[in-house]
LOBAGU-647347 format. One record per residue: y, z, x of N, C-alpha, C in turn; residue number from 1. Coordinates in Angstrom, 1 decimal, decimal comma. Last residue first. Example, Ala and Ser with C-alpha at 12.3 -4.5 7.8 and 13.67 -1.06 7.14 Angstrom:
REM LOBAGU-647347
<n_y = -2,2; n_z = 7,1; n_x = 12,8; ca_y = -1,1; ca_z = 7,1; ca_x = 13,7; c_y = 0,0; c_z = 7,9; c_x = 12,9; seq = 2>
<n_y = -5,7; n_z = 7,8; n_x = 13,2; ca_y = -4,5; ca_z = 7,8; ca_x = 12,3; c_y = -3,3; c_z = 7,8; c_x = 13,2; seq = 1>
***
This chain:
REM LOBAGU-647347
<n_y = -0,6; n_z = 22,5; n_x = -11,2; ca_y = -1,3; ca_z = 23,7; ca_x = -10,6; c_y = -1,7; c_z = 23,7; c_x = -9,8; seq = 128>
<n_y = 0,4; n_z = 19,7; n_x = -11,3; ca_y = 1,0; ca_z = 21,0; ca_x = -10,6; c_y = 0,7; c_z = 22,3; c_x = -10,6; seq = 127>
<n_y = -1,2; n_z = 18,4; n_x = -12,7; ca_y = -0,6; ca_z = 17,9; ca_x = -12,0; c_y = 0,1; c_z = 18,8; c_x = -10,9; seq = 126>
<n_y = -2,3; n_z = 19,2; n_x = -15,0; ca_y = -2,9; ca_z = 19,6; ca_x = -14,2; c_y = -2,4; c_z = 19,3; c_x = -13,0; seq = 125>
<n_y = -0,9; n_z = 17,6; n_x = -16,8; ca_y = -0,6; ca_z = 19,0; ca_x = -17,0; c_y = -1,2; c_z = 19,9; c_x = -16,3; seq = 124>
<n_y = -1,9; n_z = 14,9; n_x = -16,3; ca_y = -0,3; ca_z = 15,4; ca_x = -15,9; c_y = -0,7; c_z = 16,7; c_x = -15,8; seq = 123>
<n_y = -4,5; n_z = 14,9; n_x = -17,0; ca_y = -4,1; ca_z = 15,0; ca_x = -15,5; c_y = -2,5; c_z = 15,3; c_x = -15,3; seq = 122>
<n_y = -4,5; n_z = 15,3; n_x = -20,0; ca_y = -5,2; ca_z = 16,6; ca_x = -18,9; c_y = -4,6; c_z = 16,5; c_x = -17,9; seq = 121>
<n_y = -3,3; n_z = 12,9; n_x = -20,3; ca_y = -2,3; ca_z = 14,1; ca_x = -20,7; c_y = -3,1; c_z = 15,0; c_x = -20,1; seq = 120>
<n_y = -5,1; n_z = 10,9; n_x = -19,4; ca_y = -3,8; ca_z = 11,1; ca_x = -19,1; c_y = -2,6; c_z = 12,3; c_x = -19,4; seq = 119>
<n_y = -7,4; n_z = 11,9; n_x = -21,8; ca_y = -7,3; ca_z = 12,1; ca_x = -20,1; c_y = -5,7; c_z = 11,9; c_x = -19,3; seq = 118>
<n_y = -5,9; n_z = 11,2; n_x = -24,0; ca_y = -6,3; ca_z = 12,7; ca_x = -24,1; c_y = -6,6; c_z = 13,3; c_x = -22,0; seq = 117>
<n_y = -5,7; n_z = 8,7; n_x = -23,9; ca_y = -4,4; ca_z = 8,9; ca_x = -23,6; c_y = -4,6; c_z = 10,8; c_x = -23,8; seq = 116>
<n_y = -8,7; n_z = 8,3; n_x = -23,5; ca_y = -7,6; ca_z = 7,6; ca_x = -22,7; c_y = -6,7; c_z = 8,5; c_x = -22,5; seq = 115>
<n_y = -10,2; n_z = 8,3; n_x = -26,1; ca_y = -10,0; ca_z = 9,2; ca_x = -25,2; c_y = -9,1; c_z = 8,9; c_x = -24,1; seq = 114>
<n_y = -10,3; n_z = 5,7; n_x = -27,2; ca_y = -10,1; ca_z = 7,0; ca_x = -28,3; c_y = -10,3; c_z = 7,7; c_x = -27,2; seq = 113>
<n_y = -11,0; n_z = 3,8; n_x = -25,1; ca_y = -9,7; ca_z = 3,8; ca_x = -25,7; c_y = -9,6; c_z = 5,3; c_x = -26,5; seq = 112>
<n_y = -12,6; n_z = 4,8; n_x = -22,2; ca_y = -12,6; ca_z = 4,7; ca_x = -24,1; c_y = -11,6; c_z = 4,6; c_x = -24,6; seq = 111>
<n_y = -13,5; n_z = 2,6; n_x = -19,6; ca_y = -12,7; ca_z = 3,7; ca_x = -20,3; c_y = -12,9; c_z = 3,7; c_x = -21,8; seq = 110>
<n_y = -15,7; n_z = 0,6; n_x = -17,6; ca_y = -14,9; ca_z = 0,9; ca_x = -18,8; c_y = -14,5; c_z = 2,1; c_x = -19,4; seq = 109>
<n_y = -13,6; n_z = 2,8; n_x = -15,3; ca_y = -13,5; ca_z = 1,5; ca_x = -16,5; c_y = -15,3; c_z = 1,0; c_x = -17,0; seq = 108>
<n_y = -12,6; n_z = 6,1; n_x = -14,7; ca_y = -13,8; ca_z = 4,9; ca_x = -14,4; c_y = -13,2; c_z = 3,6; c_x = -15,3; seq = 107>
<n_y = -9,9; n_z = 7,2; n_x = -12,9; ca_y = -10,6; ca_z = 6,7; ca_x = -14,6; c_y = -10,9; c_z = 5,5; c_x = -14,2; seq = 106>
<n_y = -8,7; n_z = 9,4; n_x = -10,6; ca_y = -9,5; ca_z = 7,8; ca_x = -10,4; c_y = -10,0; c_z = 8,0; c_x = -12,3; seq = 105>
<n_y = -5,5; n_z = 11,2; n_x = -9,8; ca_y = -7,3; ca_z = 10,8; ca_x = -9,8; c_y = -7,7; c_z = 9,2; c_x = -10,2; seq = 104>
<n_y = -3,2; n_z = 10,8; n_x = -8,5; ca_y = -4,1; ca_z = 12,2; ca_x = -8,8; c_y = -5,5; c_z = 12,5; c_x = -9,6; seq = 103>
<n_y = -3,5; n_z = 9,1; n_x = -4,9; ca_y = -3,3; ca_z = 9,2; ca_x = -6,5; c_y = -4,0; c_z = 10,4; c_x = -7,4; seq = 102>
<n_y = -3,2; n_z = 9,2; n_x = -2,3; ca_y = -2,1; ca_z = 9,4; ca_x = -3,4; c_y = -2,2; c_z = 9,7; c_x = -4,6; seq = 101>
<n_y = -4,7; n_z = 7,8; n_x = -0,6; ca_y = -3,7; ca_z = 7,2; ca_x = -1,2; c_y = -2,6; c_z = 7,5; c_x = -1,9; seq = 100>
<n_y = -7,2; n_z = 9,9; n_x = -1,6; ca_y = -6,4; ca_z = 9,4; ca_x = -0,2; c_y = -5,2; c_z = 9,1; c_x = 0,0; seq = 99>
<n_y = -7,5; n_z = 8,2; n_x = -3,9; ca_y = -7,2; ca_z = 9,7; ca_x = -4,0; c_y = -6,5; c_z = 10,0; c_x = -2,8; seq = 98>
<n_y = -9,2; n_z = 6,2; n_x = -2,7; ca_y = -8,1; ca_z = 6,2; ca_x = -3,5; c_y = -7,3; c_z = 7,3; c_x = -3,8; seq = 97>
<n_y = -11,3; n_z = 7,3; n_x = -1,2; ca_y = -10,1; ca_z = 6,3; ca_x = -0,5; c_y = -9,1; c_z = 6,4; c_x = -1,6; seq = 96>
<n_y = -13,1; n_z = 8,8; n_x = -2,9; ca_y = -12,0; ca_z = 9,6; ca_x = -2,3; c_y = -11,0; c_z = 8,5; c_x = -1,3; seq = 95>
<n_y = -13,7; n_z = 5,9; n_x = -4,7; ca_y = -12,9; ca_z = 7,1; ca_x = -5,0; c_y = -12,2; c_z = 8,2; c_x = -4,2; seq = 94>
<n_y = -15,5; n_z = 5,0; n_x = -3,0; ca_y = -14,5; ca_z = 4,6; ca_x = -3,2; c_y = -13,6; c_z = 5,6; c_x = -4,0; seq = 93>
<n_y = -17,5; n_z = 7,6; n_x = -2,2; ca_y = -16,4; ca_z = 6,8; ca_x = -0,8; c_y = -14,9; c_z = 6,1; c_x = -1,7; seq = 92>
<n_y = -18,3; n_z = 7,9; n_x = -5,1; ca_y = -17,7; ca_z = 8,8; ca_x = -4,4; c_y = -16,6; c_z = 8,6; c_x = -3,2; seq = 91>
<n_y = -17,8; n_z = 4,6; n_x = -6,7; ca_y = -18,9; ca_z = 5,6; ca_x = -5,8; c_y = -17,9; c_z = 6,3; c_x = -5,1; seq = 90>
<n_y = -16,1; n_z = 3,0; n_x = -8,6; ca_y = -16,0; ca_z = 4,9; ca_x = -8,8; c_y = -17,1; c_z = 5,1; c_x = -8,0; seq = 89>
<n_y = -14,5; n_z = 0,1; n_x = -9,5; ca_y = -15,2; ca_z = 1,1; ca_x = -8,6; c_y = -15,1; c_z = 2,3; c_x = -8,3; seq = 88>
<n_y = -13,5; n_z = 0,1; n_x = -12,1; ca_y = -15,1; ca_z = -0,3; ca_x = -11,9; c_y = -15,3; c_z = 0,4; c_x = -10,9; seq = 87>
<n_y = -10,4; n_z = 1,6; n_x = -12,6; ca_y = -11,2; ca_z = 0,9; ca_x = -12,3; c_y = -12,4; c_z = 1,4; c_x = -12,0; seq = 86>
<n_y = -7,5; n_z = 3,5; n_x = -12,1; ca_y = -8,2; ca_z = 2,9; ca_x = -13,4; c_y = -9,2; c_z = 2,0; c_x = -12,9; seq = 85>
<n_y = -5,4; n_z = 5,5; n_x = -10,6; ca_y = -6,0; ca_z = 4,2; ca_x = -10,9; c_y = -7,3; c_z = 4,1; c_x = -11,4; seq = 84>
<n_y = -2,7; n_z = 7,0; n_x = -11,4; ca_y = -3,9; ca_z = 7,3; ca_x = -11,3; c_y = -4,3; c_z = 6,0; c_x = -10,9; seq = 83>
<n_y = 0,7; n_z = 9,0; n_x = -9,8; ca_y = -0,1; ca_z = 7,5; ca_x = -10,1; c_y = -1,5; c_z = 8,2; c_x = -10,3; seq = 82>
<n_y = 3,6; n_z = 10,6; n_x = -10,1; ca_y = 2,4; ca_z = 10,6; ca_x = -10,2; c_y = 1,7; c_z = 9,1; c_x = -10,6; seq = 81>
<n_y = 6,3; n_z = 9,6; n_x = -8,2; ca_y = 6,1; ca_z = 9,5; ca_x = -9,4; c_y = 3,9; c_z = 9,6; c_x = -9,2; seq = 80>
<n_y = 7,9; n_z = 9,8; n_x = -6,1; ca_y = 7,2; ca_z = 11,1; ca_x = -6,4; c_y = 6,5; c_z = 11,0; c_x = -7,8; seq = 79>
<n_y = 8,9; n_z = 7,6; n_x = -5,6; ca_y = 8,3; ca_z = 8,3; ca_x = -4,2; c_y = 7,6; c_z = 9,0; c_x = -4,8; seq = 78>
<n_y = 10,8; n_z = 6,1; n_x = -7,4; ca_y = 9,5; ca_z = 6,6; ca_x = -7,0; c_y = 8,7; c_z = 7,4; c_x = -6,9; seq = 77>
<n_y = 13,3; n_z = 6,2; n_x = -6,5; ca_y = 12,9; ca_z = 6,4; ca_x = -7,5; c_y = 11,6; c_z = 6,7; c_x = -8,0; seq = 76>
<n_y = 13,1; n_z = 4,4; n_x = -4,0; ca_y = 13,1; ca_z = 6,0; ca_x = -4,2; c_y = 13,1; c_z = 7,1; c_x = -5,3; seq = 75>
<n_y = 10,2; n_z = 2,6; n_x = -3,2; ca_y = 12,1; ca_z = 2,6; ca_x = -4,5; c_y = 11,9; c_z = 4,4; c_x = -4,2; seq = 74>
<n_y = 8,2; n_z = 2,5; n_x = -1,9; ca_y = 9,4; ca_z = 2,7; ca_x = -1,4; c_y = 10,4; c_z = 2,4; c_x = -2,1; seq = 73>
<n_y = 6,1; n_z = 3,2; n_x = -4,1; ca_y = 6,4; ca_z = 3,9; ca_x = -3,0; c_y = 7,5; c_z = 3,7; c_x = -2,2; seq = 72>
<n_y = 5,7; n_z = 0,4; n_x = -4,8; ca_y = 6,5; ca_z = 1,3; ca_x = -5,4; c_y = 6,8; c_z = 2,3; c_x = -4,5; seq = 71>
<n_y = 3,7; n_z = -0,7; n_x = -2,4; ca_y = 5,5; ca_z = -1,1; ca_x = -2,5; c_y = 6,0; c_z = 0,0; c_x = -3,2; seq = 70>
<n_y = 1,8; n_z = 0,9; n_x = -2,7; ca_y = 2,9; ca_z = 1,1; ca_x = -1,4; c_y = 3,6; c_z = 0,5; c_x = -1,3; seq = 69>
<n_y = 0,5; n_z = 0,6; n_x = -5,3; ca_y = 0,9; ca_z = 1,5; ca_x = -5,0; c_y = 2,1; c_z = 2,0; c_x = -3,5; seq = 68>
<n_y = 0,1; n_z = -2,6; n_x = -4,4; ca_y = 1,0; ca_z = -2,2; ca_x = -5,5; c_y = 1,6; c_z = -0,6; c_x = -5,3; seq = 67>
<n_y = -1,8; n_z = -2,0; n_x = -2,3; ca_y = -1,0; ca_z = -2,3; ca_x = -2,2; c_y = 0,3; c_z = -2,3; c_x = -3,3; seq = 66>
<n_y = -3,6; n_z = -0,4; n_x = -4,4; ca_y = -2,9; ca_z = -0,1; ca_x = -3,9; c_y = -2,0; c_z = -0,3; c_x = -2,6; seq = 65>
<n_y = -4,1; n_z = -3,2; n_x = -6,5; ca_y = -3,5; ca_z = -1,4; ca_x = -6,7; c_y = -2,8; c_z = -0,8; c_x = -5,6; seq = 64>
<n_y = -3,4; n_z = -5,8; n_x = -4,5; ca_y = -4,0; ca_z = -4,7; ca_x = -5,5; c_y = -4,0; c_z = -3,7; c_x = -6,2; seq = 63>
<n_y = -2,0; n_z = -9,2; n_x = -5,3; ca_y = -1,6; ca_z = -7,8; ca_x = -5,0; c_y = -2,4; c_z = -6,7; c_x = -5,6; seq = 62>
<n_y = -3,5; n_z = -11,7; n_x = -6,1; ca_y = -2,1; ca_z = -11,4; ca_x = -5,1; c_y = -2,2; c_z = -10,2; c_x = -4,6; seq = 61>
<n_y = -5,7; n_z = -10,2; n_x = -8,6; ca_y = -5,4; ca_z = -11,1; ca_x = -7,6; c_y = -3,8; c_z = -10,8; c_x = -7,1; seq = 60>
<n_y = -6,6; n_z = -6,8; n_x = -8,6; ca_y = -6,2; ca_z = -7,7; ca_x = -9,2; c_y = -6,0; c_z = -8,4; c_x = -8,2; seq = 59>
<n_y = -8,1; n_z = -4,4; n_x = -8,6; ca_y = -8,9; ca_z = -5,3; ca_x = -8,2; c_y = -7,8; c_z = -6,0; c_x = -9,0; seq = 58>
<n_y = -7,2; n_z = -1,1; n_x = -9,8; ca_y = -7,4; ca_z = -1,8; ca_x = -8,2; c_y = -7,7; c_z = -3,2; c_x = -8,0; seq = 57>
<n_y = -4,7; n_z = -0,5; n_x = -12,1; ca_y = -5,7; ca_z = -0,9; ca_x = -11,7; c_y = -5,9; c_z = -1,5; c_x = -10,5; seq = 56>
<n_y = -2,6; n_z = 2,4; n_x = -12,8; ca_y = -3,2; ca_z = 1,1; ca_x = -11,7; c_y = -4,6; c_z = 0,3; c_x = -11,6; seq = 55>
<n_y = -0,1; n_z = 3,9; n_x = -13,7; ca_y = -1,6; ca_z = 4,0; ca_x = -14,0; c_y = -1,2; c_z = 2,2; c_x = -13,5; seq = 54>
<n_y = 1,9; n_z = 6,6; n_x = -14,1; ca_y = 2,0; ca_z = 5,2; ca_x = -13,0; c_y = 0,3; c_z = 5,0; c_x = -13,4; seq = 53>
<n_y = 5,0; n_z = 8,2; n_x = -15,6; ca_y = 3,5; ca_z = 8,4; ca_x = -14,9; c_y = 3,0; c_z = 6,6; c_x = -14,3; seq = 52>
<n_y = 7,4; n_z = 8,2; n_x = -16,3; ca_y = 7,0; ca_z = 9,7; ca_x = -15,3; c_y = 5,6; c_z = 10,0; c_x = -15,0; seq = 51>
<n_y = 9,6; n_z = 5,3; n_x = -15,4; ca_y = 8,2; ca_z = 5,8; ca_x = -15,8; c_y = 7,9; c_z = 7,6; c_x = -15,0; seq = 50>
<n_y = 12,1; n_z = 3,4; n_x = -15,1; ca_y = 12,0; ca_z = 4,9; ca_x = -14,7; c_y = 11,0; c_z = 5,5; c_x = -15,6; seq = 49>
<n_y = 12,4; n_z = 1,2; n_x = -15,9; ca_y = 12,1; ca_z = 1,8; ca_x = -16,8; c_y = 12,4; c_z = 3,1; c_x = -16,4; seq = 48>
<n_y = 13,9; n_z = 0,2; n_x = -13,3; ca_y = 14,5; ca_z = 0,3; ca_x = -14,8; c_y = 13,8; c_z = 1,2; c_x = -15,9; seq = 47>
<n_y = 11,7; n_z = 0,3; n_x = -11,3; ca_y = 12,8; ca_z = 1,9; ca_x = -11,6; c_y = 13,3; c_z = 1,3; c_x = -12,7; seq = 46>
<n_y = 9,7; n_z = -1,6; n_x = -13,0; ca_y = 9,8; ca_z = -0,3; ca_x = -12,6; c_y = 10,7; c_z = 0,6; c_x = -12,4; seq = 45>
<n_y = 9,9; n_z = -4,0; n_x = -12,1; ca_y = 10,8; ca_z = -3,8; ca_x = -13,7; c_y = 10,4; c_z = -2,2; c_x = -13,5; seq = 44>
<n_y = 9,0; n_z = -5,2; n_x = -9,4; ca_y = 10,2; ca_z = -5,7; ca_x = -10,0; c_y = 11,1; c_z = -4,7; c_x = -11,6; seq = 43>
<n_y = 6,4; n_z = -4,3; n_x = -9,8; ca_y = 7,6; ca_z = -3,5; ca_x = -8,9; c_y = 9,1; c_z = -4,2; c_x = -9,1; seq = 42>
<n_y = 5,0; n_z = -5,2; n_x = -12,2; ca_y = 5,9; ca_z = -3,9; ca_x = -11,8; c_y = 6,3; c_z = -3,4; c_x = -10,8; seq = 41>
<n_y = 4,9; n_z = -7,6; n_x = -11,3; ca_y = 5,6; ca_z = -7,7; ca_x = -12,0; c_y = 6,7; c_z = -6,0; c_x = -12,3; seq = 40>
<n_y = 3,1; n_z = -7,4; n_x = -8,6; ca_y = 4,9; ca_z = -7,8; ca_x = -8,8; c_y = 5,6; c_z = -7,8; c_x = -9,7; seq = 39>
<n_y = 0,8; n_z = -6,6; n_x = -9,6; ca_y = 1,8; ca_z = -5,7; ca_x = -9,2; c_y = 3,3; c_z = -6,3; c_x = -8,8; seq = 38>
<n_y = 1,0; n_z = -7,9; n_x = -13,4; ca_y = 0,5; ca_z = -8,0; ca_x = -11,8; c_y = 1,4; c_z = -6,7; c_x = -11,3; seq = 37>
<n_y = 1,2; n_z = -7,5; n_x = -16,2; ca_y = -0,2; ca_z = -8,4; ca_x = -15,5; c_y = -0,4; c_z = -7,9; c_x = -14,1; seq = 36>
<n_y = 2,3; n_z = -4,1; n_x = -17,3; ca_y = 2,5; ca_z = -5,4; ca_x = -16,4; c_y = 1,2; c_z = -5,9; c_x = -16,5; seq = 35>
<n_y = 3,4; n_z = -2,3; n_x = -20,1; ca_y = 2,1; ca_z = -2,7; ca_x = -19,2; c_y = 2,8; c_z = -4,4; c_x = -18,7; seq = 34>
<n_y = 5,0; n_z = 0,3; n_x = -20,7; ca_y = 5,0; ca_z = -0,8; ca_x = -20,4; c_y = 3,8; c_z = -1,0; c_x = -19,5; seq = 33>
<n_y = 5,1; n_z = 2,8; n_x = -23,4; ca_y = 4,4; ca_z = 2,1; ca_x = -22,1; c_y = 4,9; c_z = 0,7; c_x = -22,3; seq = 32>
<n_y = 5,3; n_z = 5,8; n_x = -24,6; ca_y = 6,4; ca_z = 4,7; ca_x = -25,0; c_y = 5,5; c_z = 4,0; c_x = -23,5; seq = 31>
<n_y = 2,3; n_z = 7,1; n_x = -26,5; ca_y = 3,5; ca_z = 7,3; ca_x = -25,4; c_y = 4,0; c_z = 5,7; c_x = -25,1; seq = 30>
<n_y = 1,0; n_z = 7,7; n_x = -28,5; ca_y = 1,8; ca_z = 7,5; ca_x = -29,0; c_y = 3,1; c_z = 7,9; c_x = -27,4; seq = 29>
<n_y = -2,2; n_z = 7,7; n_x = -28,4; ca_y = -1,5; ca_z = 8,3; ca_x = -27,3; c_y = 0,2; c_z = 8,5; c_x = -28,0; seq = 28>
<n_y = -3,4; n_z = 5,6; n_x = -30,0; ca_y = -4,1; ca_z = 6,8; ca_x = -30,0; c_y = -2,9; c_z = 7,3; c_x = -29,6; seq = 27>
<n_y = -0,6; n_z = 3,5; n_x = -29,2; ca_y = -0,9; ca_z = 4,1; ca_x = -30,6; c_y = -1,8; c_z = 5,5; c_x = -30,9; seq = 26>
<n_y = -0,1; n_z = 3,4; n_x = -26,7; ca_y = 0,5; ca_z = 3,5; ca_x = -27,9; c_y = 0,5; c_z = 4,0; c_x = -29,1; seq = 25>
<n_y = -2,6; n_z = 3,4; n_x = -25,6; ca_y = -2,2; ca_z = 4,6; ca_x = -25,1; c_y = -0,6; c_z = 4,4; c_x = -25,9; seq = 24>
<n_y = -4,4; n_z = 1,8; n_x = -27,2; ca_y = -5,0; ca_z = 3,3; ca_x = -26,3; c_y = -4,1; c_z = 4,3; c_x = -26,6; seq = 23>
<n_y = -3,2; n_z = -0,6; n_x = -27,2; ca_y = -3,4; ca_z = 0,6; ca_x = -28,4; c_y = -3,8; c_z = 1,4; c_x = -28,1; seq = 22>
<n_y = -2,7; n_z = -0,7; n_x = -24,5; ca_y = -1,6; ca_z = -0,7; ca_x = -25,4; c_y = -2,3; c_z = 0,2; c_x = -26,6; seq = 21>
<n_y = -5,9; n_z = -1,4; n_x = -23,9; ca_y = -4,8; ca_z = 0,1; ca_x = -23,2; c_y = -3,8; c_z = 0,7; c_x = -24,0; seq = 20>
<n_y = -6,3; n_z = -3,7; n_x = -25,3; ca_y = -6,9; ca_z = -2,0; ca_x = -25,5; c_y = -5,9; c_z = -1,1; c_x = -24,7; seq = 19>
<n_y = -4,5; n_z = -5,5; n_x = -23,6; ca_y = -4,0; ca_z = -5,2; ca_x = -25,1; c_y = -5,3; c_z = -3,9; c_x = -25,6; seq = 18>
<n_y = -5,5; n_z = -5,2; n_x = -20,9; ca_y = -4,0; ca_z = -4,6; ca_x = -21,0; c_y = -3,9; c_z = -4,5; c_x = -23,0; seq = 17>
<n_y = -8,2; n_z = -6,2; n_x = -21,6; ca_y = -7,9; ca_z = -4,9; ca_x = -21,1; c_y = -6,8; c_z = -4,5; c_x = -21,2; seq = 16>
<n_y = -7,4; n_z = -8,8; n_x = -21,9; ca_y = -8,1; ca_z = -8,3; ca_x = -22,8; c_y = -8,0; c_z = -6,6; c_x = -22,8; seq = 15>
<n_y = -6,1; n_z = -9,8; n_x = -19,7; ca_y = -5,4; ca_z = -9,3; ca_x = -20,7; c_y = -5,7; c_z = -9,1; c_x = -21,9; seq = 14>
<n_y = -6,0; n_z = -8,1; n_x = -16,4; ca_y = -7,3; ca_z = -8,6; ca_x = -17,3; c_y = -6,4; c_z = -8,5; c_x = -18,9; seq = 13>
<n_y = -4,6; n_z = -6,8; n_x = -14,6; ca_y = -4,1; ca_z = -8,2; ca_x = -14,3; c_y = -5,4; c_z = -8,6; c_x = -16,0; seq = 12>
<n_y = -2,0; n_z = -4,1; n_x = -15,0; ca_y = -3,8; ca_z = -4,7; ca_x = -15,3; c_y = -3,5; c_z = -6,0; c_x = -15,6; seq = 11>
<n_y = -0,5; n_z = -1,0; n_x = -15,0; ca_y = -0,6; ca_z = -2,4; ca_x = -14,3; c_y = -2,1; c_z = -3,1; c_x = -14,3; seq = 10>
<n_y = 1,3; n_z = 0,8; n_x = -17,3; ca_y = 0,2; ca_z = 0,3; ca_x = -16,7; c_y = -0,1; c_z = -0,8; c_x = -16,1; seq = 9>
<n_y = 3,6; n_z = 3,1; n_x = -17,0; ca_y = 3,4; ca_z = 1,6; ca_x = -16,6; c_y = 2,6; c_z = 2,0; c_x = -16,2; seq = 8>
<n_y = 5,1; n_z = 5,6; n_x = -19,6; ca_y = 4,7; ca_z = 5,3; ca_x = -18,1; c_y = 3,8; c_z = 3,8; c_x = -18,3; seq = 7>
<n_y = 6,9; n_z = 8,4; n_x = -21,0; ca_y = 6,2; ca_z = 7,0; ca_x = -20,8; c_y = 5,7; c_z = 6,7; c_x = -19,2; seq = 6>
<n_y = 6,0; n_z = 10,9; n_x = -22,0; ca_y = 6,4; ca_z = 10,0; ca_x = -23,0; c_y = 6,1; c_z = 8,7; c_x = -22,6; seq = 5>
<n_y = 4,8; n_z = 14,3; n_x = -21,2; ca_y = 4,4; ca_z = 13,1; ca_x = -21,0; c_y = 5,3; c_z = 12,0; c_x = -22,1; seq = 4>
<n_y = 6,8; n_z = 17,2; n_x = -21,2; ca_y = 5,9; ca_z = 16,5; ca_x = -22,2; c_y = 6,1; c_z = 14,9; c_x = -21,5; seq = 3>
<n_y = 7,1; n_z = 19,5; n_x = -18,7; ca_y = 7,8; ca_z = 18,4; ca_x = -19,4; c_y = 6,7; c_z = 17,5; c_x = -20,1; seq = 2>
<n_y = 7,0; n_z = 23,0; n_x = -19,3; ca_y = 6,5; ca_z = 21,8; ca_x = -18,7; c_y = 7,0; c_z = 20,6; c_x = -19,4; seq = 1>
***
């Protein structure tokens, strides 16, 4: 199985994007780029060519998962595992997201000392 290295987090809050970084930099030691918006990562996304995709839902201009259905059409893409990351977790909101695509939902607030331990459960679960 292929070992997790990098992947784009998209979070418009930039108190939240610099805990992620050391989350998932440092705890996690995986190579990330983190965007403010979803324009920014759909614009710098296939350059990185990321093998995971982490979203938060509730940003201005563009949400998760409208962010989620632009990337969706680089074909570079299409098949890249996404989670999203956010406050709303009642059951409805959660299976809408999952719906969507994505291979699960991380409540916020999240733990940074556990983060990059859940992102490596869900890849490696990713294909059973």
């Amino acid at each position: 199985m292929t070992t997790l290295k990098r992947l784009i987090y998209v979070e418009d809050e930039a108190e939240i994007r610099e805990i992620a970084s050391v989350a998932l930099e440092l705890v996690g030691g995986y190579d990330v780029q983190i965007y403010g918006s979803g324009a920014e990562a759909i614009a710098n996304a296939v350059a990185f060519n990321p093998q995971f995709i982490i979203l938060d839902v509730m940003m201005p201009d563009m949400d998760g998962p409208t962010t989620l259905a632009n990337l969706r059409t680089r074909p570079e893409l299409t098949s890249t595992p996404v989670v999203f990351m956010t406050a709303k977790v009642q059951p409805n909101e959660v299976t809408e997201l999952l719906a969507l695509g994505a291979l699960a939902v991380i409540a916020k607030p999240f733990d940074p000392m556990t983060l990059s331990n859940q992102l490596s459960d869900i890849w490696e679960q990713r294909n059973v």
